[in-house]
KOLLUM-276640 format. One record per residue (C-alpha): residue in one letter; x negated, y negated, z. Coordinates in steps of 0.2 Angstrom, whole numbers, plus 5000, padded with zeros to 4 digits. Each point is the difference from the previous one (the first is absolute). Layout:
AXYZ/...
//
This chain:
X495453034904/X500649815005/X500349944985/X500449825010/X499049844994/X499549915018/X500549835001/X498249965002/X499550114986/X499449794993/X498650025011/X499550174993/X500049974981/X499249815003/X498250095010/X500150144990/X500449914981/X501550164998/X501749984997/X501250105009/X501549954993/X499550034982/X498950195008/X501550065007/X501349984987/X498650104989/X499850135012/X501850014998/X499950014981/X498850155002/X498649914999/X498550075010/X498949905013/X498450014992/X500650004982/X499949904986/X501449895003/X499849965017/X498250055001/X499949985020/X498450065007/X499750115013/X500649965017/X498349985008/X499549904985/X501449865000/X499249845001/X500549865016/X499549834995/X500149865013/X501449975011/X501949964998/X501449965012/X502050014997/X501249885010/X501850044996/X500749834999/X502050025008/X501449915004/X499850055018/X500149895016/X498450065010/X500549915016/X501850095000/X499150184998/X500049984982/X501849994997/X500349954981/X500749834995/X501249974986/X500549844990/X499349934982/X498249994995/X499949824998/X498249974994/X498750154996/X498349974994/X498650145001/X498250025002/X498750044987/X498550004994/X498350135000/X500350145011/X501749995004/X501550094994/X501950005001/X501350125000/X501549924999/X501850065009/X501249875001/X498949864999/X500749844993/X500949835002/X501850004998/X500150195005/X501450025014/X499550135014/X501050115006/X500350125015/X500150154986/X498349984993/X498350075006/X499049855008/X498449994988/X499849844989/X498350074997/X498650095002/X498549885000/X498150124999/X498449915000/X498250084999/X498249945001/X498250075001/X500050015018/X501650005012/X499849825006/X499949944982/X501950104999/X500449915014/X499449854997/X501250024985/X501450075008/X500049845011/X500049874986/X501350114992/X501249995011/X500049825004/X500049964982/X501950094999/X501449885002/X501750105003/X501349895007/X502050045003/X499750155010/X498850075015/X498550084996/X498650115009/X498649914990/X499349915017/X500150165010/X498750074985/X498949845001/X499950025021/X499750214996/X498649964988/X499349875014/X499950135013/X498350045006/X500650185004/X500850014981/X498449944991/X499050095009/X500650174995/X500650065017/X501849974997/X501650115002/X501750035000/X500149945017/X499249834995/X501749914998/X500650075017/X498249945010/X499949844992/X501649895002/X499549844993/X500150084983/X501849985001/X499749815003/X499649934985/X499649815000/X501949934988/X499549944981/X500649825002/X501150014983/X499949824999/X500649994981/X501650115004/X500549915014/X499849844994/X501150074984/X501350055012/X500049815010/X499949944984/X501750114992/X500749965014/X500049814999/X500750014982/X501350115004/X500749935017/X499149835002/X498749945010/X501149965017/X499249865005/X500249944980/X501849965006/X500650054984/X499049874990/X499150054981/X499049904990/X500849994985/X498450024989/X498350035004/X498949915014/X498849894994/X498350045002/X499149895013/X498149954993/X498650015014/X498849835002/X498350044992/X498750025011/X498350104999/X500250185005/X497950004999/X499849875016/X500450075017/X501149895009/X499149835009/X499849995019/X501449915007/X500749995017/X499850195004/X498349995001/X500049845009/X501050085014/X499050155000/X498449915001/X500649865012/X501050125011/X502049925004/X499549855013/X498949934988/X501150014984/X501349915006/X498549855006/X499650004983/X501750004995/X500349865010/X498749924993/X500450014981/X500549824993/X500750104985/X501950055004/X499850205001/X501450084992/X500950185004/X501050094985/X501650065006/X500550094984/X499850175002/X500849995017/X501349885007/X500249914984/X501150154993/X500450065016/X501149834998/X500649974984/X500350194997/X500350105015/X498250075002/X500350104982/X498249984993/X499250154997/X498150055002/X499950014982/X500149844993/X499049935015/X498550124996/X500149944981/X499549835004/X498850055015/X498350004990/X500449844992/X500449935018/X498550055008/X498849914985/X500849864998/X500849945015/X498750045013/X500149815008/X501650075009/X500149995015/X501150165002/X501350114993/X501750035010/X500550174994/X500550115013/X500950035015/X501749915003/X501650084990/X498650094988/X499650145012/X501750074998/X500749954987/X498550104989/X500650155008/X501649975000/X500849944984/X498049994989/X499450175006/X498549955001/X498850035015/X499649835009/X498450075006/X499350044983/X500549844992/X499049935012/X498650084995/X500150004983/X500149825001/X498449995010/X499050114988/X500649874987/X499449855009/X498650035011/X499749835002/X501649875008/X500750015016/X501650115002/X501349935010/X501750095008/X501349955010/X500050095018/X501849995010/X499150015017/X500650145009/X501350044987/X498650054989/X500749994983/X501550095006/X501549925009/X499850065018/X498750015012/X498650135003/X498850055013/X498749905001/X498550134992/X501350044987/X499749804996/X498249995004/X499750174989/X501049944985/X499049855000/X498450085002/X500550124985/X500649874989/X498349905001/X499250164996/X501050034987/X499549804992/X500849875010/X499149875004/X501249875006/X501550015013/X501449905001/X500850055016/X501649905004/X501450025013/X501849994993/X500649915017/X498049915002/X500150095015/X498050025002/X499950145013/X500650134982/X498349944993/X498950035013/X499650194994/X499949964983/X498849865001/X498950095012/X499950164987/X499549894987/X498549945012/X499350194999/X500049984980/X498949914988/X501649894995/X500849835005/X501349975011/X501149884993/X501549955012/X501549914996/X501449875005/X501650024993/X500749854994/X501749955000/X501349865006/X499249824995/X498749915009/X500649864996/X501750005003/X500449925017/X501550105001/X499250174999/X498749985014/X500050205005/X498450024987/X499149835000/X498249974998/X499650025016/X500750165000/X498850054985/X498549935007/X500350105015/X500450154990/X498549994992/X498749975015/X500750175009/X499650094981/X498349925003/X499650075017/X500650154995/X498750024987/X500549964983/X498849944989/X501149934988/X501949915004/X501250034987/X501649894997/X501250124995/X501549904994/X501150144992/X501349914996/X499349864991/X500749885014/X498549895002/X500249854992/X498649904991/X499749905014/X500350125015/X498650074991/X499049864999/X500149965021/X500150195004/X498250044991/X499549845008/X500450035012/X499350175002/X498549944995/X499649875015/X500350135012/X499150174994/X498650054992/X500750134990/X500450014981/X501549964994/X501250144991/X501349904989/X501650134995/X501649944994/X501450034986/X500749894987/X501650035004/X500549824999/X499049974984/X498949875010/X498750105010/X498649994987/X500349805008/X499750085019/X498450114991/X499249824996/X500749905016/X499250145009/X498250004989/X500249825002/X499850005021/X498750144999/X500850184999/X498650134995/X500950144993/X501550014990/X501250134993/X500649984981/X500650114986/X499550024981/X501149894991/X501150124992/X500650075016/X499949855011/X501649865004/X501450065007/X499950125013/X498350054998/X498549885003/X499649834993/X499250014982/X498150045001/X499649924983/X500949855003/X499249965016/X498350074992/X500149854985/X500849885013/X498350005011/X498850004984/X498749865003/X500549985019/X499050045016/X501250155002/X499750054982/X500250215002/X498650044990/X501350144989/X499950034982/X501549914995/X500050094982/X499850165008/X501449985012/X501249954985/X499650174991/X500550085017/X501749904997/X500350074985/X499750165005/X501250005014/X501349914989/X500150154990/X500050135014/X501549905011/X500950054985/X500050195005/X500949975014/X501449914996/X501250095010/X499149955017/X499649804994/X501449945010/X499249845008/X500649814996/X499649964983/X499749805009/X499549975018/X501649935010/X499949915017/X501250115005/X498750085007/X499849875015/X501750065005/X500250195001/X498150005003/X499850164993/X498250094997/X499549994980/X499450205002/X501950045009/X500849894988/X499950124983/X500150155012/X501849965007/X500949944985/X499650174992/X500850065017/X501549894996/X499750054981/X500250195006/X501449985014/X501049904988/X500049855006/X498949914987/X501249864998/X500449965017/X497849955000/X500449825006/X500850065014/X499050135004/X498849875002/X500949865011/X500450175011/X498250015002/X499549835006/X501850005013/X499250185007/X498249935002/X500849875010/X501150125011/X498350095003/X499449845005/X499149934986/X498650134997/X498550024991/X500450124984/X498850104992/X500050194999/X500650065009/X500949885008/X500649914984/X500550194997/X501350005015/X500749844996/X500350094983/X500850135008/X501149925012/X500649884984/X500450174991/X501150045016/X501049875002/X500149944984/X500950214995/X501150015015/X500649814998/X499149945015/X499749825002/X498149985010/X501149865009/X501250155007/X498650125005/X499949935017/X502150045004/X499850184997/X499850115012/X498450045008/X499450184996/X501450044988/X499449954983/X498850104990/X498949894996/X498350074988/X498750075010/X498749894996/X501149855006/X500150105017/X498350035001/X499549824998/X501149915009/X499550145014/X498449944998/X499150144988/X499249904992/X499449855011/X500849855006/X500149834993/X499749835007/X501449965012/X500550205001/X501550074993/X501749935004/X500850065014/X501750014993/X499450064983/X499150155011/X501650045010/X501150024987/X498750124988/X499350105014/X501450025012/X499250095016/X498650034990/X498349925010/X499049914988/X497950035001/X499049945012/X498249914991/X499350074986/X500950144988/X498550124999/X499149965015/X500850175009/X500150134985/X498850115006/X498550054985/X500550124984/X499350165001/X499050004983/X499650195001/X501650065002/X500949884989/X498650024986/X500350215005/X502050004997/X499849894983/X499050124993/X501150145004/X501549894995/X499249964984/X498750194998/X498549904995/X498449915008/X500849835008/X498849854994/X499849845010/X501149954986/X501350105000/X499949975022/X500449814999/X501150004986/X501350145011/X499649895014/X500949844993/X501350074990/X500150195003/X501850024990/X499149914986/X498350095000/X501050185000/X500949964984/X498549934992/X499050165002/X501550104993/X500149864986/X498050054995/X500150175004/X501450014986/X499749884989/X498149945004/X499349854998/X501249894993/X498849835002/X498850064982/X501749964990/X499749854991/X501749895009/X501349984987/X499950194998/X500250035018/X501549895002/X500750024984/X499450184990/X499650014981/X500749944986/X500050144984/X498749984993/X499149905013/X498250045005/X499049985018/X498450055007/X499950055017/X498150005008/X500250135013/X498249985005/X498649954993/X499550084985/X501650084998/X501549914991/X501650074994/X501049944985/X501750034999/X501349964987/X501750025003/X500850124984/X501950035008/X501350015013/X501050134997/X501950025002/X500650085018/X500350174999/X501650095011/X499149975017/X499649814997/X498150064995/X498849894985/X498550064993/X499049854997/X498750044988/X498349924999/X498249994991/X498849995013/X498149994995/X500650074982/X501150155005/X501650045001/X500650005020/X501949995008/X500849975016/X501950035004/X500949905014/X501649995005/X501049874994/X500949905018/X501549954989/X500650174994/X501050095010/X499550194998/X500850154993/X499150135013/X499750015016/X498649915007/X498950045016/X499149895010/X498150024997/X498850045016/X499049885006/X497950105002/X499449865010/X501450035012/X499750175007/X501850035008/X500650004984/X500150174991/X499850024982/X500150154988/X498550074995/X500950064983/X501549994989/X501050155007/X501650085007/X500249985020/X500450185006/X499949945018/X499949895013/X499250065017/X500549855009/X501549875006/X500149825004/X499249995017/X499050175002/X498449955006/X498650084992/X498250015001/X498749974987/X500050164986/X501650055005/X501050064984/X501449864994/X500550054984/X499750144985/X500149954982/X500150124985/X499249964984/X499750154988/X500550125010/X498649965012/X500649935019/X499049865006/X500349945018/X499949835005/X499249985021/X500349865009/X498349885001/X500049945016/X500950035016/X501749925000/X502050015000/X500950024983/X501049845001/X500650014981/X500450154989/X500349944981/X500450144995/X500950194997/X499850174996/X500250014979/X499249844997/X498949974986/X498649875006/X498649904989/X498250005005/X500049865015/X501650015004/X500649935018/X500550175008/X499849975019/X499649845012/X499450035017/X499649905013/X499149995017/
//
């Protein structure tokens, strides 16, 4: 006799309504089957009602041949309800796992009337289990009970062995633990890009315009552009005698007063209201400049899906962005289909207006934009870079004439709209009065108005231009206007009331927008480093309002904060030793980093040309432009200048990107998806292509931590308070709440548990504290997106190691054994390779992840 209770004895006593447990410990009283106290009937007699299936819910990695994982259970929530039942093993949140335990947290057994039905209940089951702090093999059960083979009775043993993609189960985003984490981590060690700033009570709330949620948005420019086509929008643009008005807050209005640092978040809470109650504007500038990168790179936000958001939001004003020609939005150039392709995908993706400028107006770098632009539904707005003084005698370089001729070539070269990109704020009300006029007698074109109120007098150019007959202008919200950033929208709305150029905007509705922003400008006070007045200092270093906040946090960083009105008398002497130069990124970027230079190595711009050629090591990006790389200006580079940076380096002949041969899409779009193991998306192929360094560590950032951008933004800089509640919409439908309970003291390895409520329950994350210096011994932890780093599986014991630094091995071939309760586990190397680091020896205990070996190629 086998006395032995089956682990899916369940199944048995659910069909057949017996308990076996209870039977056998009769039995072994001296009970008889058929008696009166266990009173079973007759073996062909026992009753099989229905169906019922049993999934043994481990801690078991599927995809590492079931190996077991270990840690702490940090959230455990079970299934329920008709038909299903639970036998629990170690099953609950706050237990710790360990590698000397069985691997069952429970055994979940469902039944129903017919074998779908327990399926059916099985499925739901499953996902209605929440385990989080360790593996588990619940989504290898939910692909087995998917299987066509498995639900149709055919199945067996050898099922896991035929069918592979069992073993690749689709990751359980774990948004609320990761967020957690990102969220620990902040109030622990500080947001970095926080610079060590902390409110010293809570944020205030900012409160949202009222508008009608019931009424879908008004048709507005969109539509006119998608029924008229682009030619035709810019004639009835042109023939507007209302001044048209685009909104540069959510893009280059932050991007210059504080470094690019607003996040999608508080743009999307004012969206709606925008979309109803503004729909006379003509556009809204929110993408593309400094924005693409700096979302990845400091926000962790994906440019892409801001963009989108924002289009679902308002379907119905023009989207504007600003296009660097053939730098993209990056700072080099590209082949020409990388240019034409990230055109294409960003108006597929809602743009429908391109800015496209040259740094140096160099036109030739804006002939494959412009043309791509002409294969899409947008419109093709070309610009002239406006610097010097057109009515200075004494700076005749960039006169009038030069303008007008500027903007005749842009004509002919198809743009539909000509912009006047003065990004410095240099053009003075009456240059900007004969400019537009002068624009005006010779094309047909509308005309594109952008400046900055650097000096505290443009919103005077905004009206000299309106005056003379401009079309199109750019302004900012009132909150965040003045300054660096744009001229003030509401001002300049009020100031044309009851005028022929009267904007047609909702005044009251444009005040409610200030407000709004006021409040939010106070979340990032650490980043709100523009000029509190305007300053015509600005007509002597000439520096770009959206460079201007960017490189005294440059200076703020380096140190060198309060040598600022030097740093910028340095830039105006090196934009004359490169020959008085238009500066706009990234040009402006170049005279930035050639000021940075000279200014820490005590170089004088006045000395550059004694030193000797060839034997300075001057930035790279000062190399690369004054060698041509990124165009040439009027009058070429100076000859001297050139000598001395390049040495016997030859400068490039004609246009920067007019020899790099096309990208291989397939094969690029094939080695990012083995670099990062998952489906590459258009997305994810443009944003590698213009910052490749950035977009790699913003992948790992959401892979680890998610997505940050649902954090409401004093949280995301700053953490919780005790005490302090959030609500975190991860999707629609689905809202977290979390309030912050503690934050525990470190333990001996530098370690807090940070304890939460989230949705109502308890739930705790532990991160290292940065400060501490710890007690133990730390490892390095693998990296899983990077395959030739090699992780263990397991806490254990390393009993061996098969290999050296520099064997070369191929994939499967055995790197190291591990022992954990007195079972070996051996560790194979994942790809083909050389063992280029080995961190560590024989007698080591290890942690689950721990770095063990890097390879490489």
């Amino acid at each position: 006799m086998n006395p032995r209770i089956q682990v899916e004895h369940t199944v048995t006593e659910i069909i057949t309504g017996v308990d076996l447990v209870r039977s056998q410990i009769l039995v072994a009283q001296g009970h008889t089957l058929h008696g009166g106290e266990l009173d079973l009937p007759a073996q062909n007699e026992v009753p099989r009602n229905g169906f019922a299936v049993q999934g043994r819910i481990t801690t078991e990695d599927p995809e590492s041949k079931f190996m077991p994982d270990y840690g702490k259970i940090l959230t455990y929530r079970s299934a329920g309800g008709f038909g299903v039942r639970l036998d629990g093993g170690m099953g609950y949140a706050g237990a710790v796992i360990t590698p000397f335990y069985d691997s069952l947290l429970v055994k979940l057994t469902v039944s129903g009337r017919s074998f779908e039905t327990a399926l059916q209940r099985m499925d739901r089951a499953l996902r209605e289990f929440r385990i989080r702090g360790v593996k588990t093999n619940i989504q290898f059960l939910e692909n087995v009970i998917a299987n066509e083979t498995f639900r149709s009775g055919k199945a067996t043993t050898t099922l896991i062995d035929s069918t592979p993609d069992l073993l690749r189960p689709t990751q359980r985003r774990d948004r609320a633990t990761k967020l957690l984490t990102f969220l620990s981590d902040v109030m622990v060690n500080g947001n970095p890009q926080a610079k060590g700033y902390s409110p010293k009570g809570p944020l205030p709330l900012p409160a949202i315009p009222v508008f009608d949620h019931k009424k879908s948005p008004p048709a507005g420019s969109r539509q006119l552009l998608i029924d008229l086509g682009p030619r035709k929008f810019a004639e009835w643009a042109l023939k507007q005698k209302r001044l048209l008005v685009t909104d540069t807050t959510f893009r280059d209005a932050h991007q210059s007063l504080m470094a690019t640092r607003v996040r999608s978040y508080d743009m999307l809470a004012i969206a709606d209201v925008v979309a109803r109650r503004s729909p006379q504007l003509f556009s809204l500038e929110l993408w593309g400049g400094a924005t693409f990168d700096t979302s990845m790179r400091f926000l962790r936000e994906d440019p892409w899906r801001r963009l989108r958001q924002l289009r679902e939001r308002i379907p119905n004003i023009c989207f504007q962005m600003l296009f660097r020609g053939s730098n993209a939005v990056g700072y080099s150039n590209y082949p020409d289909n990388v240019v034409a392709g990230f055109i294409k995908h960003s108006a597929e993706s809602g743009i429908d207006i391109f800015r496209i400028f040259d740094s140096l107006n160099y036109t030739p770098n804006l002939q494959v934009a412009m043309e791509a632009v002409h294969e899409t539904h947008a419109v093709c707005e070309a610009a002239i870079c406006y610097t010097g003084d057109i009515l200075d005698s004494a700076r005749s370089k960039y006169s009038l004439k030069y303008y007008v001729k500027l903007a005749k070539e842009l004509q002919k070269m198809g743009a539909h709209i000509i912009a006047i990109k003065d990004m410095a704020g240099l053009c003075r009300p009456y240059a900007a009065k004969a400019l537009v006029k002068a624009l005006k007698e010779e094309i047909n074109l509308p005309i594109h108005f952008h400046t900055h109120d650097t000096s505290g007098i443009s919103s005077a150019s905004i009206i000299q231009a309106t005056e003379a007959g401009v079309d199109i202008v750019d302004l900012a919200i009132a909150s965040m206007s003045g300054s660096t950033s744009q001229p003030n929208l509401n001002s300049i709305v009020a100031a044309l009331k009851n005028t022929p150029s009267d904007t047609g905007l909702d005044l009251e509705a444009l005040n409610e927008y200030s407000d709004y922003w006021e409040t939010v400008r106070s979340y990032y006070t650490p980043f709100d480093t523009a000029p509190r007045s305007g300053s015509a200092d600005v007509y002597l270093h000439e520096m770009p309002g959206g460079q201007f906040t960017n490189l005294k946090e440059q200076a703020a960083g380096m140190g060198l904060g309060h040598r600022w009105p030097e740093i910028a008398r340095t830039y105006a002497e090196v934009n004359q030793l490169f020959g008085d130069i238009v500066k706009v990124t990234p040009s402006s970027k170049v005279v930035g980093d050639m000021t940075m230079f000279l200014i820490t190595r005590g170089i004088k711009p006045s000395d550059v040309l004694n030193l000797e050629p060839g034997a300075t090591p001057f930035p790279e990006s000062v190399i690369d432009m004054i060698s041509g790389g990124l165009g040439e200006p009027m009058g070429g580079w100076p000859k001297d200048l050139q000598r001395v940076i390049l040495g016997k380096r030859k400068p490039i002949d004609g246009r920067p990107g007019e020899n790099m041969p096309p990208l291989n899409f397939n094969k690029t779009r094939t080695e990012l998806t083995s670099k990062l193991r998952h489906e590459v998306t258009e997305d994810d192929l443009y944003s590698y292509l213009m910052y490749p360094e950035v977009f790699t560590e913003f992948t790992k950032f959401i892979r680890e931590r998610g997505d940050a951008s649902v954090l409401p933004t004093p949280a995301f800089f700053y953490g919780l308070k005790p005490g302090e509640e959030i609500s975190i919409n991860i999707e629609e439908g689905k809202t977290l709440f979390v309030r912050l309970i503690n934050v525990g003291t470190p333990d001996a390895d530098g370690r807090r548990t940070i304890l939460y409520e989230l949705n109502g329950m308890p739930r705790e994350t532990t991160v290292v504290d940065r400060s501490i210096q710890p007690m133990g011994k730390t490892r390095p932890k693998a990296d899983p997106a990077k395959l030739m780093q090699v992780g263990a599986p397991i806490p254990g014991l390393i009993t061996a190691i098969a290999a050296s630094v520099g064997t070369k091995l191929a994939k499967g071939e055995k790197l190291v054994t591990l022992e954990a309760m007195k079972m070996q586990t051996t560790v194979y190397s994942p790809c083909d390779g050389v063992v280029d680091q080995i961190n560590v020896q024989v007698g080591d205990t290890v942690e689950s992840k721990d770095l063990l070996i890097t390879m490489r190629e």
